[in-house]
C-alpha positions in Angstrom: 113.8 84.5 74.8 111.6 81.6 73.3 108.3 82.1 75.3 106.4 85.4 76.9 104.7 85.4 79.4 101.0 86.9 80.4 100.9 89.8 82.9 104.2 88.8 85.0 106.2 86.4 86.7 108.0 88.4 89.1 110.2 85.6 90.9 112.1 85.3 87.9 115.8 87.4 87.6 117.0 87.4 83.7 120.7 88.2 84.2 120.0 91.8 86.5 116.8 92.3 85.1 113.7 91.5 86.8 111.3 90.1 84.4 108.3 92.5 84.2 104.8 93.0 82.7 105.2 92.0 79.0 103.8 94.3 76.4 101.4 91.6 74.9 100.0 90.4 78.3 99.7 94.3 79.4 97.7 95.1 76.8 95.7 91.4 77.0 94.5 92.2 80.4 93.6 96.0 79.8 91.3 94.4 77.0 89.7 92.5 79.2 88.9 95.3 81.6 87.8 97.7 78.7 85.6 94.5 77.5 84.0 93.9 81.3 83.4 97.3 82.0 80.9 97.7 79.1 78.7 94.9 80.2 78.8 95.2 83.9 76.4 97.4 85.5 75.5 98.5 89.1 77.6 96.8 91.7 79.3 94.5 89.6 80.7 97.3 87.5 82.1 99.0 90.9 83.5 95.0 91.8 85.1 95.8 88.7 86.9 99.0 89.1 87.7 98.0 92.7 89.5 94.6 90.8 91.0 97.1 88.3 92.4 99.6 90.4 94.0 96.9 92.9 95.6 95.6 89.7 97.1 99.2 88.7 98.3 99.3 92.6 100.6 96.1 92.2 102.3 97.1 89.5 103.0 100.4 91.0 104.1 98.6 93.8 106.4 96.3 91.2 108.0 99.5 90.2 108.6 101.0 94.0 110.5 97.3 94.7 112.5 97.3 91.2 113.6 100.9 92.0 112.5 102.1 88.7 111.6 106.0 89.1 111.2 106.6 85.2 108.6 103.9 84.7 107.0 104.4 88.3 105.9 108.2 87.6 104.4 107.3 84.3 102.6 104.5 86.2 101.4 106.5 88.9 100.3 108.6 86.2 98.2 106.3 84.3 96.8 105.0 87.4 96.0 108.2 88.9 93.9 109.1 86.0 91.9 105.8 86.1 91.6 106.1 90.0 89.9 109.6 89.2 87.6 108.7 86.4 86.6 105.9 88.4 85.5 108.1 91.4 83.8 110.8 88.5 80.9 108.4 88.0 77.2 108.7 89.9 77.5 105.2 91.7 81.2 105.5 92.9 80.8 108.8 94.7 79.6 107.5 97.9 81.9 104.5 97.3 84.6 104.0 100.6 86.1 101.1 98.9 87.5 102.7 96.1 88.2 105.7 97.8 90.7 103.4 99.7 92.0 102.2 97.5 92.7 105.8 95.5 94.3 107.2 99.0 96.8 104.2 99.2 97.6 104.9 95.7 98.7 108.4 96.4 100.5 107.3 99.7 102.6 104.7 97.5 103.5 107.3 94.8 105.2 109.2 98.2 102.2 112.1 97.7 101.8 111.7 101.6 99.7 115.2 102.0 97.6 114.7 98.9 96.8 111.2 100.7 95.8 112.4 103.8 93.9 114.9 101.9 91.7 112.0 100.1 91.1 109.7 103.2 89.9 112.6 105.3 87.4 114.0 103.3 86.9 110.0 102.6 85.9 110.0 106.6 84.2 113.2 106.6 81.8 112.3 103.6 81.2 109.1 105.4 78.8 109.3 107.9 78.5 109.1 111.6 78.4 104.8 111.3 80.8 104.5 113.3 82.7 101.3 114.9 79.2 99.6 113.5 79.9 100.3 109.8 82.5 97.9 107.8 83.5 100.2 105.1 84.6 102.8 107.5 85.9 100.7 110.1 88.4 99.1 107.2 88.9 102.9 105.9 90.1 103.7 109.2 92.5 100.7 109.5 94.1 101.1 106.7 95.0 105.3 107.1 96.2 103.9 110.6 98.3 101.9 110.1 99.9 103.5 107.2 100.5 106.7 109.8 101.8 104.3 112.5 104.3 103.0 109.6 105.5 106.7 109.6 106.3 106.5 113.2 110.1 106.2 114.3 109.3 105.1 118.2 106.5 104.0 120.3 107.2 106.8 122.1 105.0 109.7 122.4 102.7 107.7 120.0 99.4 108.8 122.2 99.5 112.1 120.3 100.0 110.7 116.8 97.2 111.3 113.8 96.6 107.5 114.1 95.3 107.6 117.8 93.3 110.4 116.3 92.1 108.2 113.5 91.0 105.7 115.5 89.9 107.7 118.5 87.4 109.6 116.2 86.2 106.0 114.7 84.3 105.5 118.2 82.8 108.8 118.4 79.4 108.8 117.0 79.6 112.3 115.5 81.3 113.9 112.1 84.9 113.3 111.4 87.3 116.0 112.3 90.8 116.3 110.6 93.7 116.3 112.9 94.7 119.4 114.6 98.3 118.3 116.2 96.8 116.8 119.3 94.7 113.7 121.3 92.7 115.0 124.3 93.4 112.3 127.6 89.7 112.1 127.7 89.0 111.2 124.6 91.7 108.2 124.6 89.5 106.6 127.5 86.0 107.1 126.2 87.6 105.5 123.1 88.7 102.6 125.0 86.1 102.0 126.5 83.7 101.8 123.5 85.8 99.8 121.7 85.7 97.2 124.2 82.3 97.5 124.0 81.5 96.8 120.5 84.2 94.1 121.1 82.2 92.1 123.4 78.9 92.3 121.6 80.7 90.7 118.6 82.4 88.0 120.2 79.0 87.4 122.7 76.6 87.2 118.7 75.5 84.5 117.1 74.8 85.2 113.4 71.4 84.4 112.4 72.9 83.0 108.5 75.6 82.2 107.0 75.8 85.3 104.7 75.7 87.0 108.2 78.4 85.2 109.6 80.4 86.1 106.9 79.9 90.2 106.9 80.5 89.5 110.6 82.9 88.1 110.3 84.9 90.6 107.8 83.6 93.0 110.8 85.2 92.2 113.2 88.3 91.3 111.8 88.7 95.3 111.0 87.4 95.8 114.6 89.8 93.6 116.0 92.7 95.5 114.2 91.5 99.0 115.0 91.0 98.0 118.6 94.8 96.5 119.0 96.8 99.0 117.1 94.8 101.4 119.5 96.1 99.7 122.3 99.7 99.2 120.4 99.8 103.1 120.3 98.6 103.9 123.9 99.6 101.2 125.9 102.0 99.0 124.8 102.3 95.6 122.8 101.5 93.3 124.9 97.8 95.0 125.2 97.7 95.1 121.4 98.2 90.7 121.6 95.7 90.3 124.1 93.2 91.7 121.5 94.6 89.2 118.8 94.4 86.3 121.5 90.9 86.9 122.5 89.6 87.4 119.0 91.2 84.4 117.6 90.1 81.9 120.2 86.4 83.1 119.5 86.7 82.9 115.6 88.7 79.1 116.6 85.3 78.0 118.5 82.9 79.3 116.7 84.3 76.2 114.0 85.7 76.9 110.2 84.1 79.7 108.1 81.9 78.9 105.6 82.6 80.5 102.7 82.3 79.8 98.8 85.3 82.3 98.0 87.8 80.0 100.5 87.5 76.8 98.7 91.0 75.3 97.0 90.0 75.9 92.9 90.7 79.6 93.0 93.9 78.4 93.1 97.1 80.1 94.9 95.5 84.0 95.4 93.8 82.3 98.6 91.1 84.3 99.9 92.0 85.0 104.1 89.1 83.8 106.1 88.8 85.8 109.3 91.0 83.9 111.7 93.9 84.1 108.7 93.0 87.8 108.6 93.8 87.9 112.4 96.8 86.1 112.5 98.3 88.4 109.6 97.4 91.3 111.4 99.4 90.2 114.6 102.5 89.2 112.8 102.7 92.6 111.0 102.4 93.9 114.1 104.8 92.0 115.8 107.2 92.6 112.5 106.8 96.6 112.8 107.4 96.6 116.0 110.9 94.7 115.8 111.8 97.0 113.3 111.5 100.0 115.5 112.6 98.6 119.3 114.1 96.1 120.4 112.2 92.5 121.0 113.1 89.1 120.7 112.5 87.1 118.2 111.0 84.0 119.5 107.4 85.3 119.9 107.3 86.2 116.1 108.8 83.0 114.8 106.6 81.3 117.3 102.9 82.8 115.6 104.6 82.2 112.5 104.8 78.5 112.8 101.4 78.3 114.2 99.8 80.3 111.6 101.6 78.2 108.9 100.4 75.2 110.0 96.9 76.1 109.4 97.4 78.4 106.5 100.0 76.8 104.2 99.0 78.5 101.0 99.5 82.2 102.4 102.5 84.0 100.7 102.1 86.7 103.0 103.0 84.3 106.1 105.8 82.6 103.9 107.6 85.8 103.2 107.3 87.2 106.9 108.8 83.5 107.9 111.5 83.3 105.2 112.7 87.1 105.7 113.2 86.2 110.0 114.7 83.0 109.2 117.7 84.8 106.8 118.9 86.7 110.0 119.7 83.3 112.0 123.0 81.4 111.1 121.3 77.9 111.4 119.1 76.6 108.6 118.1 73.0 110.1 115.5 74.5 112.1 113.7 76.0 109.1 114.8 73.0 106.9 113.0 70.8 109.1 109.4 72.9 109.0 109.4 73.1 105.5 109.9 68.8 105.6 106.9 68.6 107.9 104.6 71.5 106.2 105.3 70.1 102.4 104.3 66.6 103.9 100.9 67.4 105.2 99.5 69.5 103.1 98.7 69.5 98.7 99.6 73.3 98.2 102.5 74.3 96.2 103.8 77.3 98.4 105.4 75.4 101.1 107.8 73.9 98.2 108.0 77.5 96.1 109.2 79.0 99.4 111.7 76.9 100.9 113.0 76.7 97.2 113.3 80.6 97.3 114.8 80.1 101.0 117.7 77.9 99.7 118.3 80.4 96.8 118.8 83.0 98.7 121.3 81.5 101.4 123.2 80.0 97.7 123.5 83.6 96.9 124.7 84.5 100.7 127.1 81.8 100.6 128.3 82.4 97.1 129.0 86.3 97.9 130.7 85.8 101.3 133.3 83.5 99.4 133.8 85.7 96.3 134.4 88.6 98.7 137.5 90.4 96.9 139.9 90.0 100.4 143.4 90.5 98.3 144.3 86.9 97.1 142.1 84.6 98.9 139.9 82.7 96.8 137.8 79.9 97.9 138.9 76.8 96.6 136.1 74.5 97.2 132.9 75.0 95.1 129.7 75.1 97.6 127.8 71.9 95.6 126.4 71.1 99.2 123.6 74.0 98.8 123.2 73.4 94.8 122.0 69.8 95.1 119.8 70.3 98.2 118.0 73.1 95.8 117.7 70.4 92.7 116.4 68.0 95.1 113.9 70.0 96.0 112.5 71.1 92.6 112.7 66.9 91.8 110.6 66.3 94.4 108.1 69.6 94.2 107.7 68.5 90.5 106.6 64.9 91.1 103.9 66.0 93.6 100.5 66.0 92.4 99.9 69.8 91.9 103.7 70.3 91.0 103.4 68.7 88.0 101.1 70.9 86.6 102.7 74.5 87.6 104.5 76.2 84.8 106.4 78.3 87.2 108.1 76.0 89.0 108.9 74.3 85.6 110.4 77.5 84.6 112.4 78.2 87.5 113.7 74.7 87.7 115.1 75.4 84.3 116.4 79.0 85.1 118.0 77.2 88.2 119.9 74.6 85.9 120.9 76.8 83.1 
């Protein structure tokens, strides 16, 4: 092919094939990791293995959306055994983090029992911290919403493992695995507490800066307990209160100070806590779309909002672009793209509504090949093809355009 590429580029098709991760980079990047892990010690070595293991998670996840069942089971293979020889050693025991992150590994390779299996004795090895420790409040988050996923209706949802979950999260005492039901009582004492905690959170002021920031991360997994709580026993609208209320405190409390946010680390963005908010309510307000019926407007609406202020998210971009492919008029999105490439550096904005315009080609192109007997479209749709070229022209003359080999690459892809 003339050139290979390090770890992957996954945006790029070559003819049905999705291009992958290449041999050479694979085996670049696990050299790195085997180099690292030698030198690190203590809690840099678990940073490490937490860093590694995420990394064997996304391409197991590359395999799940490629459909590739061969390659996935001798993935989930490989990382299964690192995931367990990680969790062998002294320090990582007691670790919650990667014991996360080995649970969602299991619950992506479809071992849904095996899963549950890890995250409860997870729970039940964690201690009685409660909605006051971090690591257990994101442990609990994460095994929620992955049960709520499982969930056809809101209906009936009080008795669900994930009220159970998060109802045992507020008691003080052991964790108990779930027996098939959710005592009434227990619901409300749950509520209660959680609104609690909630209040003392937003009602601090943090002493530091580093404290603001482990606060911060705090109550971001607070907030998100709390509303999908309220999602599963009350309703939706209770679940976006809890969103509201948390990000108008985060708003005036002013921008986060935080080394990790600045712009050089480039596109992988790290979510301060009001970008963590704002993702967790437009999942929420995705999932719950997908299962009832709701309009669209409020979605589209936080959306907008939230891509204002976060240009550079990918998450928020594919949420927006995968609503905006089910309405028939593309001026509306055409015109936020216009005004969110103006005001701001970040090369996203341009990636995406590139990829936006691709897709509706592809739309348009298979609506008029459409084998309907004889008819054949006689005009060529050229409309759509030079809108796409005038995008790349213009991506590629701004500042950090110039400079990304991807969008080279694709602009070349596009033209061939």
């Amino acid at each position: 092919s003339g050139f290979n590429s390090i770890g992957h580029m996954d945006t790029m098709l070559r003819g049905r094939h999705q291009i992958g991760h290449y041999k050479e980079g694979e085996e670049f990047i696990q050299n790195v990791f085997h180099v690292l892990f030698q030198i690190f010690t203590g809690k840099e070595k678990s940073n490490l293995s937490i860093c590694w293991l995420q990394y064997e998670i996304s391409k197991v996840i590359q395999c799940l959306e490629a459909k590739k069942k061969k390659k996935l089971k001798a993935q989930g293979r490989k990382s299964k055994r690192l995931a367990k020889n990680f969790l062998k050693a002294p320090d990582n025991r007691n670790d919650l983090s990667l014991w996360k992150l080995y649970a969602y590994l299991e619950w992506l390779l479809g071992n849904t029992d095996d899963s549950r299996k890890v995250f409860d004795t997870a729970l039940c090895t964690a201690g009685t911290g409660g909605l006051r420790s971090a690591h257990l409040c994101s442990l609990s988050l994460l095994y929620a919403q992955l049960e709520v996923e499982l969930l056809e209706s809101i209906e009936g949802a009080v008795m669900s493992r994930a009220v159970h979950i998060l109802t045992k999260l507020t008691e003080s005492g052991p964790y108990v695995p779930y027996s098939g039901q959710v005592l009434p009582v227990n619901v409300l004492k749950a509520r209660k507490t959680y609104e609690h905690v909630l209040q003392d959170y937003l009602s601090k002021t943090p002493v530091s800066d580093q404290d603001q920031l482990s606060d911060a991360d705090q109550l971001v997994n607070l907030v998100g307990c709390y509303a999908l709580f309220q999602y599963l026993t009350v309703g939706l609208d209770a679940a976006v209160i809890i969103y509201k209320r948390a990000s108008e405190k985060l708003e005036a409390s002013g921008p986060q100070k935080c080394e990790k946010n600045g712009e050089n680390f480039g596109i992988q963005n790290f979510p301060s806590a009001l970008e963590a908010v704002t993702l967790l309510h437009t999942n929420l307000l995705r999932f719950h779309m997908k299962i009832s019926v709701y309009p669209l407007n409020p979605l589209r609406e936080a959306l907008t909002e939230a891509l204002k202020r976060y240009p550079s998210n990918q998450s928020l971009w594919r949420s927006y672009i995968h609503i905006q492919r089910k309405s028939h008029s593309a001026s509306k999105a055409r015109r936020f793209f216009d005004n969110v490439t103006r005001s701001t550096n970040c090369l996203e904005p341009w990636l995406f509504a590139i990829q936006a315009e691709q897709m509706r080609k592809k739309l348009t192109e298979k609506v008029q090949r459409a084998e309907v007997g004889e008819v054949h479209c006689t005009i060529p749709e050229t409309g759509l093809t030079n809108r796409i070229v005038a995008l790349f022209e213009h991506a590629v003359q701004s500042e950090n355009g110039t400079h990304c080999p991807l969008l080279w690459r694709m602009y070349l892809s596009f033209m061939v």
